[in-house]
C-alpha positions as CSV (number, residue, x, y, z in Angstrom):
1,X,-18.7,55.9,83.8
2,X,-17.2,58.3,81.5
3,X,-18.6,56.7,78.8
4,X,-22.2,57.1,80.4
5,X,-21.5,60.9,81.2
6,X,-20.1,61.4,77.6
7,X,-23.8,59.6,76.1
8,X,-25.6,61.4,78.4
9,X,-24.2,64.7,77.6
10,X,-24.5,64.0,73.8
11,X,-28.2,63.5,74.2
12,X,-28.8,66.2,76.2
13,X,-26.8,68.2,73.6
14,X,-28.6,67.0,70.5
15,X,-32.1,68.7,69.5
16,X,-35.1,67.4,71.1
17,X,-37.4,65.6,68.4
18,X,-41.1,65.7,68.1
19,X,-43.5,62.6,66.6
20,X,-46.4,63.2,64.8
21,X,-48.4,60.1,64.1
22,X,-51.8,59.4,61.6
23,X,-53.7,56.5,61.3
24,X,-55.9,55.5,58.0
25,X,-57.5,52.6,56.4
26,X,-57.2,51.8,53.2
27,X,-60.7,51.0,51.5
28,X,-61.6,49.0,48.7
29,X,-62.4,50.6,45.7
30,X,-64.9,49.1,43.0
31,X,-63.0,49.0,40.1
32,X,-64.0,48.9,36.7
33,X,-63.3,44.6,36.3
34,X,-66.0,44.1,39.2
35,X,-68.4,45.8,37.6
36,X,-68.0,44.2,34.1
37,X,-67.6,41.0,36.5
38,X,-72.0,40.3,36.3
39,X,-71.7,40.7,32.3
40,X,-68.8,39.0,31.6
41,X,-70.1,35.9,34.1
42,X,-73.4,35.8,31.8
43,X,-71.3,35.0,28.9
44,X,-69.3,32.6,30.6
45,X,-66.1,34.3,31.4
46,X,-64.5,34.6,34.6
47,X,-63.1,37.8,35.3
48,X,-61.0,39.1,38.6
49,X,-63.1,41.1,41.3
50,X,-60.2,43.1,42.9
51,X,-57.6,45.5,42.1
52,X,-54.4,44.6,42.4
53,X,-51.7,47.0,45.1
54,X,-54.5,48.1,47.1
55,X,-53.3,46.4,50.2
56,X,-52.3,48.1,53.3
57,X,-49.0,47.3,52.5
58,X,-48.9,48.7,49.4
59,X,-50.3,52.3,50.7
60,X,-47.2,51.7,53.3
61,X,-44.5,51.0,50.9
62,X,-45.6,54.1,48.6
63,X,-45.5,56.5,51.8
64,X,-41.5,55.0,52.5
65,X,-40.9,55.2,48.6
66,X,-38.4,57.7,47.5
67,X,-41.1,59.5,44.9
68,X,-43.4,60.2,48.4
69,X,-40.0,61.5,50.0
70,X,-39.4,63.8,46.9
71,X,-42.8,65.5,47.0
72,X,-42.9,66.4,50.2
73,X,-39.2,67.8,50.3
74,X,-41.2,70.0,47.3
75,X,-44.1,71.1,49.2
76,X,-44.7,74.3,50.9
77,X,-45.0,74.6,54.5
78,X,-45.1,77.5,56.7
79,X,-43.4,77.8,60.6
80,X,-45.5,78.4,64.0
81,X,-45.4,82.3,63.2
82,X,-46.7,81.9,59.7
83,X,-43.3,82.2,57.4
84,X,-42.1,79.8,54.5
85,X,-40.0,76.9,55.6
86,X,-38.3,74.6,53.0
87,X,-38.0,71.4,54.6
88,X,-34.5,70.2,52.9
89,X,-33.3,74.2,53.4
90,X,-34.5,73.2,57.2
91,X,-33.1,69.8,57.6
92,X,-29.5,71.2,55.4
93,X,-29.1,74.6,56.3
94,X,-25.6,75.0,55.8
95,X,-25.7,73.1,51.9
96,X,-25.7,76.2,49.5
97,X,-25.8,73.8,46.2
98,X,-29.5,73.5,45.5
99,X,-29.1,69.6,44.1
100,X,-27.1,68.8,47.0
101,X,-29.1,69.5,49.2
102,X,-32.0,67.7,48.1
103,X,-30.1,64.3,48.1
104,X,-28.5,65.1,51.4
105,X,-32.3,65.8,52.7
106,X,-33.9,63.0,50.8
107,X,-31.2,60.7,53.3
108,X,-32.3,62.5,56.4
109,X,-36.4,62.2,55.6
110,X,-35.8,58.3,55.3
111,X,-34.9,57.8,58.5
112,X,-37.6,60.7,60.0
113,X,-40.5,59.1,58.3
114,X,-41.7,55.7,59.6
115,X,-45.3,53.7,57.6
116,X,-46.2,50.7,60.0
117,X,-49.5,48.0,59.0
118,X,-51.2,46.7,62.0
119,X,-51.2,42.5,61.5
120,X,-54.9,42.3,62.9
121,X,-56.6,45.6,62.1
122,X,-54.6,46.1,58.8
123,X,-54.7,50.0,59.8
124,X,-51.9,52.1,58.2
125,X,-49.7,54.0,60.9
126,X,-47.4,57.2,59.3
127,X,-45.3,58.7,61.6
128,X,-43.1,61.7,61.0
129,X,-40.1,62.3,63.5
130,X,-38.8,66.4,63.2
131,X,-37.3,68.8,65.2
132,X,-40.3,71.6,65.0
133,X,-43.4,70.8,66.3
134,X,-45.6,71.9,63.8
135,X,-43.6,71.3,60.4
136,X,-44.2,67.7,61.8
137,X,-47.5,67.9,61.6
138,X,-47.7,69.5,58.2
139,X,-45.3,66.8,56.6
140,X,-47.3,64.2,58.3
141,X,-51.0,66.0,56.6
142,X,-49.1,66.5,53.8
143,X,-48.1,62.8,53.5
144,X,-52.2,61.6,53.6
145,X,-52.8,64.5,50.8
146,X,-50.2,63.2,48.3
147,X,-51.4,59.4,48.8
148,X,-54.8,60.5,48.4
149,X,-54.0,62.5,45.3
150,X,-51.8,59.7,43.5
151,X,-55.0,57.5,44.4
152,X,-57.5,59.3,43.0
153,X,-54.8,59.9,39.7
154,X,-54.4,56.0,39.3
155,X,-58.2,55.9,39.2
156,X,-58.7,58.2,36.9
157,X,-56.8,56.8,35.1
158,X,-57.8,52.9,35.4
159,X,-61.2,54.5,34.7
160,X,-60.1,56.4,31.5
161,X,-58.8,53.5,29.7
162,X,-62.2,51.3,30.7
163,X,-64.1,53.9,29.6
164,X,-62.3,54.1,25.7
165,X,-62.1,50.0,26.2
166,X,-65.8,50.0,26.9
167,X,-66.7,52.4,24.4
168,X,-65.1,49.9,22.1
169,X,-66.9,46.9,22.8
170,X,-70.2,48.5,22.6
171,X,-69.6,49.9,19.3
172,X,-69.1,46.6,18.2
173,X,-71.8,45.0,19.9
174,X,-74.2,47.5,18.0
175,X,-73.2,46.8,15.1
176,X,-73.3,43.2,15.9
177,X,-76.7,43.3,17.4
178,X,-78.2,45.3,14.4
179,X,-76.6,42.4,12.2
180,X,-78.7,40.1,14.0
181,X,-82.1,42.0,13.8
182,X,-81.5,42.2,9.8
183,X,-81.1,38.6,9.6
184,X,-84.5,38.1,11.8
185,X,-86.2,40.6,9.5
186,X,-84.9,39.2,6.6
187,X,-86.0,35.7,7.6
188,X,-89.6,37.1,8.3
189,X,-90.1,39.3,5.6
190,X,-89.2,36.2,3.2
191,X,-90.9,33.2,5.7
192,X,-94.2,35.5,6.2
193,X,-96.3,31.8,7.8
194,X,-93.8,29.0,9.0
195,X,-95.7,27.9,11.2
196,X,-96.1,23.9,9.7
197,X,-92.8,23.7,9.2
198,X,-90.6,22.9,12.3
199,X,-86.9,24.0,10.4
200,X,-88.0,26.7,9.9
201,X,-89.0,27.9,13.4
202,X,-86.0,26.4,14.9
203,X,-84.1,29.2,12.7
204,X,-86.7,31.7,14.0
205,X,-85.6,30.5,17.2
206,X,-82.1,30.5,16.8
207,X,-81.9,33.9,15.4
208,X,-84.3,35.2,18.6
209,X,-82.2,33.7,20.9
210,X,-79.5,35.5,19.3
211,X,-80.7,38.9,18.8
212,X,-81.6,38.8,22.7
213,X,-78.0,37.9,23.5
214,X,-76.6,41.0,21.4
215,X,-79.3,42.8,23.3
216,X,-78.6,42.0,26.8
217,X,-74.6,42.5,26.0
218,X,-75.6,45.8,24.6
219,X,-77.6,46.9,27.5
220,X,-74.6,45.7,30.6
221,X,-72.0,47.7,28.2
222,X,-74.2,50.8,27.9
223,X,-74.5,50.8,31.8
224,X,-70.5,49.8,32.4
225,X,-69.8,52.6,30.1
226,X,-71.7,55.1,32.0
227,X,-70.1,54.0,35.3
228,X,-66.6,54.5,33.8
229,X,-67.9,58.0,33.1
230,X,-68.7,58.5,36.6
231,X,-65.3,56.5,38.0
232,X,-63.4,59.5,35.4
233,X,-64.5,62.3,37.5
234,X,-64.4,61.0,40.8
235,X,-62.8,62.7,43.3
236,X,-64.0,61.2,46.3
237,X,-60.9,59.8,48.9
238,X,-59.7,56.7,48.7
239,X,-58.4,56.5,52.6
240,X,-60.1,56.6,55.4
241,X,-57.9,58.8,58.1
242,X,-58.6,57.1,61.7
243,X,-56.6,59.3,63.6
244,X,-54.9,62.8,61.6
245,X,-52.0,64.1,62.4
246,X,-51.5,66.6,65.3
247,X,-49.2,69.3,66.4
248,X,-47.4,66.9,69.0
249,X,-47.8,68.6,73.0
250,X,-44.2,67.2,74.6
251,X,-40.9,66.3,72.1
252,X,-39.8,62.2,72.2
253,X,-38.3,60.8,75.7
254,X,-34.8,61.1,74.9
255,X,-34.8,57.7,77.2
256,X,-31.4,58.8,78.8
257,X,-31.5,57.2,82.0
258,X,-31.5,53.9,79.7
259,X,-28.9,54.7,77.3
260,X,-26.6,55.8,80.5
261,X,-27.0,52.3,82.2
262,X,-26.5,50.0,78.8
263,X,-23.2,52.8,78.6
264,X,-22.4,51.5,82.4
265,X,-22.8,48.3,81.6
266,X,-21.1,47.8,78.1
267,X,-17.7,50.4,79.9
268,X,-18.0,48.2,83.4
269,X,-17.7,44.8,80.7
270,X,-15.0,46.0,78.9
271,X,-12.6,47.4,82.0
272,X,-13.3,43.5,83.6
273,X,-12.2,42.1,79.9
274,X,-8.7,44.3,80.1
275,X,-8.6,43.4,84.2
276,X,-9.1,39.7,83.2
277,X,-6.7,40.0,80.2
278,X,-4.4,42.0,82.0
279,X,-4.5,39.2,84.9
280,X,-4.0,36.0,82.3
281,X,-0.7,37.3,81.1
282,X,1.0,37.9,84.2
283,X,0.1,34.8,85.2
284,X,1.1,32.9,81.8
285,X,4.6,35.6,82.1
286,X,5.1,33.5,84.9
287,X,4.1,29.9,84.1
288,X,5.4,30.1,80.6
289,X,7.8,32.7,79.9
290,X,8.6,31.8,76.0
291,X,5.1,31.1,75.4
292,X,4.0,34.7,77.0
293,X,7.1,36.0,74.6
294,X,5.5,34.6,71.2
295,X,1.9,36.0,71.9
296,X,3.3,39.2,73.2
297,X,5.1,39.4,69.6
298,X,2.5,38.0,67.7
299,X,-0.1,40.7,69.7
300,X,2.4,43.5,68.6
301,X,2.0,42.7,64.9
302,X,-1.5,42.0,65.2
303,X,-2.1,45.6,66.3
304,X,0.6,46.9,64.0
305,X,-1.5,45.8,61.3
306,X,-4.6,46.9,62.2
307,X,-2.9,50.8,62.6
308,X,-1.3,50.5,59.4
309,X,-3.2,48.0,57.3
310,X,-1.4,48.8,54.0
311,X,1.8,46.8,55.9
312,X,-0.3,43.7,55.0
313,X,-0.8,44.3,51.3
314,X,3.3,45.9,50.9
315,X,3.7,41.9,53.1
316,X,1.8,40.3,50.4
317,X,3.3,41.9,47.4
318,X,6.9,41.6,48.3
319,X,6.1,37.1,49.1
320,X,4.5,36.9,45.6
321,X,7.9,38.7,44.1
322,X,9.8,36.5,46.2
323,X,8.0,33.7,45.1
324,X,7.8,34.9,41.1
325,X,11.6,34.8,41.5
């Protein structure tokens, strides 16, 4: 029972914590490959419709990554009566070296900070576990803010090197479709009535054929290219938030009625383990005297080691010099 009082005590000594919670969906953005999926089909090239790391998993793994941690131990928050807080000054007040400190936070906001996926729904659930109320909250907002951000960043980005790739291409497909229409004017300017001659307007054909190729590949680059345009300056969020995060009304159940019975339990288990024990060697003292002797001994040095374990290694140095000899 002493055991339960002392676990009891210790929780009600400990600072109460508070949960905020927000839940967002993760949607699917069109990347740049699905829309040069159409053109690239007409040519006959297959080409992937979906991004890559865009999985609800993926958006839970960044919020638990060490890089998330780091930028919200950097962010600005403010207390319940509008002051600056510093969130590792607040969860390692009494570190005074500035690098320090960080790490020892950076430790303490692993464990505080929680990104579940729901198996059916696929929703995203961040939860951020503090000791204040509202700097909960704000860590929790600010959590959805810096995902959102390094979203929209990665896109941008994605977008920017379609964009130049795109760019590219349709330079090239210019100049190759303006290549084509020279041969076609070249071939009528010199084959003026070919009518009566069927080799001849199979080469007409052929080079019609081609110059509407170059124009159709022309005209789905010109229209990917102004999409990556668009897809540069986007801004727009990539997550849906279900449920945002809220000043939590009542801290975390401490559960201590719980812990204090598994205490009971676990101290009641152990006292009938040393009654049993206790119980076996009278009864062996008394049915087996020299037997009782050689585990009493054997228990002695058993313990003796485990106080002083460097016994055992001084034991095995001094049999290999016996044995070297």
């Amino acid at each position: 029972m002493l055991i339960a009082f002392m676990v009891v005590g210790a929780g009600l000594l400990g600072d109460r914590q508070w949960v905020s919670q927000a839940i967002f969906v993760a949607q699917s953005p069109d990347g740049g490959i699905s829309r040069l999926a159409g053109l690239a089909a007409q040519l006959g090239v297959n080409v992937p419709k979906a991004q890559a790391g865009q999985s609800p998993d993926f958006y839970a793994d960044v919020l638990r990554g060490d890089g998330m941690l780091r930028l919200l131990l950097a962010g600005r928050y403010t207390s319940a009566d509008g002051q600056p807080v510093s969130l590792s000054t607040h969860l390692e007040p009494g570190v005074a070296d500035t690098a320090r400190r960080g790490e020892l936070a950076l430790r303490q906001l692993r464990t505080m900070i929680n990104a579940s996926v729901g198996i059916k729904t696929g929703l995203v659930r961040l939860t951020v576990r503090l000791d204040d109320p509202e700097l909960a909250r704000q860590v929790a907002s600010r959590a959805l803010e810096e995902l959102n951000l390094l979203n929209i960043m990665a896109q941008r980005s994605f977008a920017s090197q379609e964009r130049v790739f795109t760019e590219t291409r349709l330079s090239m497909s210019r100049a190759e479709l303006r290549a084509a229409e020279d041969k076609l004017e070249e071939f009528l300017r010199i084959n003026r009535v070919f009518s009566g001659a069927p080799q001849l307007v199979l080469q007409d054909d052929r080079l019609r054929r081609e110059v509407s190729l170059r124009q159709q590949v022309v005209s789905g680059l010109a229209q990917a290219l102004e999409q990556a345009r668009l897809e540069e300056s986007r801004n727009l969020p990539v997550i849906t938030v279900v449920e945002p995060p809220v000043r939590p009304p009542l801290p975390e159940s401490r559960r201590l009625l719980l812990k204090a019975l598994f205490s009971a339990i676990v101290s009641a288990s152990a006292l009938l383990g040393l009654v049993l024990a206790g119980e076996w060697r009278r009864r062996l003292a008394v049915l087996d005297p020299i037997l009782s002797s050689e585990m009493e001994s054997l228990a002695a040095d058993a313990f003796g080691d485990l106080v002083r374990p460097w016994r055992i290694l001084s034991t095995s140095r001094s049999e290999n010099t016996s044995r070297t000899i």
